[in-house]
Backbone as numpy.savetxt, mean C-alpha at the origin, in Angstrom:
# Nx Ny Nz CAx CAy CAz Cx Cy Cz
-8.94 -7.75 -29.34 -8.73 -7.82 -27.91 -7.22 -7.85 -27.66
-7.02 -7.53 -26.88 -5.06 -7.10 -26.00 -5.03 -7.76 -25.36
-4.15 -8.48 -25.38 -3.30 -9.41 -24.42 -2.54 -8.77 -23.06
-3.03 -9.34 -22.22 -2.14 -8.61 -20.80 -1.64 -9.72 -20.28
-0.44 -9.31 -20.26 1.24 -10.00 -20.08 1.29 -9.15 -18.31
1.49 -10.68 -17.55 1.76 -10.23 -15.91 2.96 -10.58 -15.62
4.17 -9.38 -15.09 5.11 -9.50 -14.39 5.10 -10.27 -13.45
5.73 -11.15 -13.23 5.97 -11.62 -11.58 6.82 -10.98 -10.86
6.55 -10.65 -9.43 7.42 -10.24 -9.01 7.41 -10.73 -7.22
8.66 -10.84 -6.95 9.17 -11.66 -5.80 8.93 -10.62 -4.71
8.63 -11.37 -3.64 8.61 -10.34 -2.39 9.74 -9.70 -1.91
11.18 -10.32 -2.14 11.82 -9.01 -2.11 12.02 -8.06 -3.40
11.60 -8.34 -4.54 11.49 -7.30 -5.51 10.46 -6.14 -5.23
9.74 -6.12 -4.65 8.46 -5.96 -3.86 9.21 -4.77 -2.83
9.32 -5.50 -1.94 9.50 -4.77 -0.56 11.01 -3.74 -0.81
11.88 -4.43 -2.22 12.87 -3.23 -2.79 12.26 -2.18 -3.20
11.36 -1.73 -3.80 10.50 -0.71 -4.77 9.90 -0.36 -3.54
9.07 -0.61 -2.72 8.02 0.14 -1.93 9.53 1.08 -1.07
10.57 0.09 -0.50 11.58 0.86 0.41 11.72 2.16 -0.44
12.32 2.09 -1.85 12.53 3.07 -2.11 11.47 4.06 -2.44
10.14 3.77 -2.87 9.36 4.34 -2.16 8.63 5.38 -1.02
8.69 4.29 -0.41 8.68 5.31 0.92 9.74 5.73 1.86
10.74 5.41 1.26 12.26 6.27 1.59 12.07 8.22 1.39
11.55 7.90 -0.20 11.25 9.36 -0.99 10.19 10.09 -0.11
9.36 9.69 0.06 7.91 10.38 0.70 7.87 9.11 1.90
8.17 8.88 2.97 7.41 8.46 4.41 6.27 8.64 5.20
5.35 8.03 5.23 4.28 7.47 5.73 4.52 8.60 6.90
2.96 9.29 6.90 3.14 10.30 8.21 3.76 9.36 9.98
4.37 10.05 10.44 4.98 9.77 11.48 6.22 8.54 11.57
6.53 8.69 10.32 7.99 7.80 10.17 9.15 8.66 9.45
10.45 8.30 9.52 11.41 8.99 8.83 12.02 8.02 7.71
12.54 8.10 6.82 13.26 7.68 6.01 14.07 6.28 6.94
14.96 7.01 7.78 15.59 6.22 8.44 14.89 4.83 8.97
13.89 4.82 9.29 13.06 3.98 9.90 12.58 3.02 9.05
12.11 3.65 7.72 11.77 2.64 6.33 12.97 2.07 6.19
14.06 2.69 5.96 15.46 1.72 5.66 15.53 0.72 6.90
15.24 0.78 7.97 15.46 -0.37 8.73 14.43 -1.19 8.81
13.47 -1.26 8.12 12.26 -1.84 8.45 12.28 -3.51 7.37
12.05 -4.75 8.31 12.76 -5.67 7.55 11.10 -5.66 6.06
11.66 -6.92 5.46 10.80 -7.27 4.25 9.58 -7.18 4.85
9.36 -7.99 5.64 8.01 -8.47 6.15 7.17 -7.19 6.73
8.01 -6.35 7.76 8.07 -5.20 8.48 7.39 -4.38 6.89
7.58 -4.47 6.34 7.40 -3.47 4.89 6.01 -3.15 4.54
6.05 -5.06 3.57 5.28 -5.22 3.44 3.91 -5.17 3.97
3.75 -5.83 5.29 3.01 -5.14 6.18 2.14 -4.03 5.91
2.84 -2.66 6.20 3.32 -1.56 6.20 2.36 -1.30 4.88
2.53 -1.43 3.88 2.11 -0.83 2.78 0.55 -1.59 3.03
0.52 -3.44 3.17 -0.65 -3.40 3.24 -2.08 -2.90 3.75
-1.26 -2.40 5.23 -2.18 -1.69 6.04 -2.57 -0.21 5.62
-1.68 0.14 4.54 -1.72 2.08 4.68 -2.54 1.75 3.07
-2.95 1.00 2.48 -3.73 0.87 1.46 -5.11 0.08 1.09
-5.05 -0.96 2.49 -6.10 -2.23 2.76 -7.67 -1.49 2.40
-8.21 -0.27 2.37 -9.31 -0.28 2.14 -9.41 0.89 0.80
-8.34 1.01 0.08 -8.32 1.65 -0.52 -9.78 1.34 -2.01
-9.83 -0.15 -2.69 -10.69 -0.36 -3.09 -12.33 -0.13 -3.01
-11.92 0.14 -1.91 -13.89 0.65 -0.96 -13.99 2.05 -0.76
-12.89 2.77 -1.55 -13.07 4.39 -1.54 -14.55 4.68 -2.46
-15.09 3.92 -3.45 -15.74 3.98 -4.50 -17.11 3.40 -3.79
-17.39 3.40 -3.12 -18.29 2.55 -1.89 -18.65 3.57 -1.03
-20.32 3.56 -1.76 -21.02 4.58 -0.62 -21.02 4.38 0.89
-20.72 3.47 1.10 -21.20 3.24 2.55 -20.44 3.40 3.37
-20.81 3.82 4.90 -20.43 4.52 5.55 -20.15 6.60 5.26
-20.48 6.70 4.94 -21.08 7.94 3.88 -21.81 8.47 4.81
-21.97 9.98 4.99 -22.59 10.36 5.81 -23.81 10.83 4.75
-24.94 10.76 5.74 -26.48 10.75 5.03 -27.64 9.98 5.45
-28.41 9.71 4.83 -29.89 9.11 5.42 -30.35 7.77 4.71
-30.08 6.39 5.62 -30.08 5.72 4.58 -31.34 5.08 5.22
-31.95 4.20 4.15 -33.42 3.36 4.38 -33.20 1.78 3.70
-33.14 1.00 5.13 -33.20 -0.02 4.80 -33.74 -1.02 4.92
């Protein structure tokens, strides 16, 4: 069995990496400029919302089709 070793990492280590991030590629209807001004919190945010249901992609439901319940 492998041992998994977890980085910690600080919320502004965090909200440094996503800036540069989405500096490179910006979230439809934002510019670069806008990510650079956008504070930590403002960020973070930001990423949580543009990924929050990403886990439930694998999740039939809501699925178009015929369901019986």
């Amino acid at each position: 069995m492998e041992a998994v070793t977890i980085k910690r990492v600080t919320e502004a280590e965090l909200a440094k990496e996503l800036r540069e991030q989405y500096m490179k590629n910006p979230p439809e209807g934002m510019t670069s400029d806008e990510v650079r001004d956008l504070s930590y919190d403002d960020l973070l945010d930001m990423d949580y919302f543009l990924h929050e249901f990403d886990d439930l992609e694998d999740d039939d439901f809501g699925e178009e089709g015929f369901y019986i319940f």
